[in-house]
C-alpha positions in Angstrom: 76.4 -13.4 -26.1 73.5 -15.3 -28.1 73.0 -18.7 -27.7 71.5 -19.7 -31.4 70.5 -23.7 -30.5 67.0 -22.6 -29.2 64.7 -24.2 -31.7 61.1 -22.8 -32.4 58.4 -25.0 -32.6 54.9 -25.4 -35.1 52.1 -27.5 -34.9 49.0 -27.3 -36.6 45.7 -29.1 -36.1 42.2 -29.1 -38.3 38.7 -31.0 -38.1 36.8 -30.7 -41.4 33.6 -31.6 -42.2 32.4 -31.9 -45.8 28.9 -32.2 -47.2 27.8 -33.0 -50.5 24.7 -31.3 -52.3 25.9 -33.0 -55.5 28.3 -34.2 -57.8 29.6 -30.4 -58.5 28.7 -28.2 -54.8 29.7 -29.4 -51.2 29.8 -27.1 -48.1 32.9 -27.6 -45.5 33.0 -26.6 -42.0 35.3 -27.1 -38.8 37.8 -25.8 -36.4 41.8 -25.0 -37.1 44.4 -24.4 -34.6 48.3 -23.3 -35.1 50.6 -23.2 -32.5 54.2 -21.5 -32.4 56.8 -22.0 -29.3 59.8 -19.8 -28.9 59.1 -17.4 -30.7 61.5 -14.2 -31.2 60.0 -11.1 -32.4 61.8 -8.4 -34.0 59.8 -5.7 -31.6 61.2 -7.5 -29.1 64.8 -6.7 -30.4 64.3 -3.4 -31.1 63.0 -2.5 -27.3 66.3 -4.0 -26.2 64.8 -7.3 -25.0 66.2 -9.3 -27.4 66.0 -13.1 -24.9 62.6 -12.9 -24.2 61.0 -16.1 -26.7 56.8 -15.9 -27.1 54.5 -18.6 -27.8 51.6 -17.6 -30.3 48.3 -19.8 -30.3 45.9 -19.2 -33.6 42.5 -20.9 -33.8 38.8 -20.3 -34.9 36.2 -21.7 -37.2 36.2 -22.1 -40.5 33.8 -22.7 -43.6 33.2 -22.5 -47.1 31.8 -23.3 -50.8 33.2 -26.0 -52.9 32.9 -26.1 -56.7 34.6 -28.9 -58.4 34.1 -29.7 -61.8 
């Protein structure tokens, strides 16, 4: 039998750093992280190990172009 009170987790992080070249253009740069505990994954199911929960960690850099006008 399936016990279905496990509860998955998600937390997400991010550091941003803007600057401005002028009223219109500003570069952004920084650092993201995304976190997911218990975790069940279909492929898991479908090998026949349905109970085994996963914990995925997502992170890197990021930057970009901003146009507002």
């Amino acid at each position: 039998a399936r016990d279905l009170d496990e509860i998955s987790y998600e937390a997400e992080a991010s550091l941003t750093a803007v600057c401005r070249l002028n009223r219109c253009w500003a570069l952004r740069a920084g650092y993201q992280i995304l976190w997911i505990d218990h975790l069940h994954l279909a492929e898991d199911a479908y090998m026949g190990d349905a109970f085994t929960d996963r914990d995925l960690t997502f992170h890197g850099w990021h930057a970009g172009i901003e146009c507002r006008r």
